[in-house]
N, C-alpha and C positions, 0 to 999 in steps of 0.2 A: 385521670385514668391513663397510665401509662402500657400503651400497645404498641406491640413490635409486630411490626409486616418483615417476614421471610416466608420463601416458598423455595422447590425445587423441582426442576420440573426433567421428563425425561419421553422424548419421540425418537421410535425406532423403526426403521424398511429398511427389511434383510440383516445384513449385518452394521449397516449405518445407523447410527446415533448423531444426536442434539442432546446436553444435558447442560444443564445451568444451573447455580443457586443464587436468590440475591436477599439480601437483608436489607434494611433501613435502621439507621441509629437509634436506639429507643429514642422515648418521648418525644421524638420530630412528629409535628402532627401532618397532616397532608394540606397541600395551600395551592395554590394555582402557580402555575411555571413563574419567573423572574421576567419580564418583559425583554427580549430582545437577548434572552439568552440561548442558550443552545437544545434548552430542553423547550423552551419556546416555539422555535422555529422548527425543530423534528414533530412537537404535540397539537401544536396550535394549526397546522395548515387543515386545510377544510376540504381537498379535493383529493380525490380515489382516480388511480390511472389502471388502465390492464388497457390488452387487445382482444378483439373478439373479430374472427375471419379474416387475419391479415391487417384490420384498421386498427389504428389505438384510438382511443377513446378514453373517455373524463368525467369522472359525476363530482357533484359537489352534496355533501355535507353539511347540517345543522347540529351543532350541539351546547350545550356550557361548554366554560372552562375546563380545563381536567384538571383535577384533584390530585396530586401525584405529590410523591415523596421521592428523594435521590435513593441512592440504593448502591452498594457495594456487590457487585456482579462479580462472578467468573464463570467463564465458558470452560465446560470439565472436557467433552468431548464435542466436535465440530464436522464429525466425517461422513455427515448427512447431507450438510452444506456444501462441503467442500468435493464430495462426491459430483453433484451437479453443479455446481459452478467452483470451478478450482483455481481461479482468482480471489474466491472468498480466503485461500490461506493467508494471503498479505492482510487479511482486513484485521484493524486493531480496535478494540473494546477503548472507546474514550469513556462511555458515561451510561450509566441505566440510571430507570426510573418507575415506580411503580405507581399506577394510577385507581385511584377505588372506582370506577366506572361514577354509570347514571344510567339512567330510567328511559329516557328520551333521546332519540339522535332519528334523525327528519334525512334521507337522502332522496336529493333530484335524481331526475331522469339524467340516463346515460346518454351522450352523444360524442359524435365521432370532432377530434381534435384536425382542425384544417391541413391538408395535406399529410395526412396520417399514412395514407398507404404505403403498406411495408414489401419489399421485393415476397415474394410469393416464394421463393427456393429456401426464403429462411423457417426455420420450423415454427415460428409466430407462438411459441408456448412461451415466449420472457422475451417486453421490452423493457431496456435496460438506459437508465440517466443518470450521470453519475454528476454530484453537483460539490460544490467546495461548501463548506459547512463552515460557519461563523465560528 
C-alpha cells in the first residue's frame, strides 16, 4: 500500500502566524530514527525541561522508538515565533520529520535540576539552552 504523509498546519494570536507544510516521499514507510543520527538525537531523548517558580526542573519519559518518516518542510510564515523570540529569525530549517505516534508514554515525577535557581528579576516564562547539534 503506497501512503503518503502530508499535513499543513496553521496557529494564529492576533496578527502572528506559524504555518508550515511537510510531505514525505511516497512509499517511504515509517521505521525508527538511523542510530546516532540527527533525527536520533532531536527524537530519541527521554527527558522534559520547563521552570516552574523560578526553578528549572526535569521529568523523564518512557516510550518506544518513534516511528517517523523524513519530510520535506517549509516554514510559509514564522511571525508568531519570531514575535516572542526574535533571535528565532536567524534560525535555519536543517531537517523535519514526521512521527505516527503510540498508545503508551509513562512520565516520572518532576523534580527540580541541582542548582536551578534562576535570578528572580528574570520573567522565569523561557529557560533557554542552546546546544551544537551533531
Amino acid at each position: 500500500m503506497n501512503v503518503m504523509y502530508s499535513c499543513s498546519e496553521v496557529v494564529t494570536q492576533g496578527t502572528n502566524r506559524f504555518t508550515y507544510t511537510a510531505t514525505a516521499k511516497p512509499g517511504v514507510m515509517p521505521s525508527p530514527c538511523v542510530p546516532h543520527s540527527l533525527a536520533d538525537f532531536a527524537m530519541e531523548r527521554y527527558s522534559g525541561f520547563f521552570s516552574w517558580k523560578h526553578e528549572a526542573r526535569v521529568f523523564r519519559t518512557w516510550h518506544p522508538s518513534w516511528m517517523q518518516i523524513p519530510t520535506d518542510a517549509c516554514i510559509e510564515d514564522d511571525s508568531l515565533l519570531t514575535s516572542k523570540f526574535p533571535w528565532f529569525k536567524e534560525a535555519i530549517l536543517t531537517s523535519s520529520n514526521f512521527a505516527t505516534g503510540f498508545e503508551h508514554v509513562w512520565l516520572g515525577r518532576a523534580h527540580a535540576l541541582a542548582e536551578s535557581r534562576m535570578n528572580p528579576r528574570q520573567s522565569g516564562h523561557v529557560l533557554s539552552s542552546f546546544y551544537e547539534m551533531p
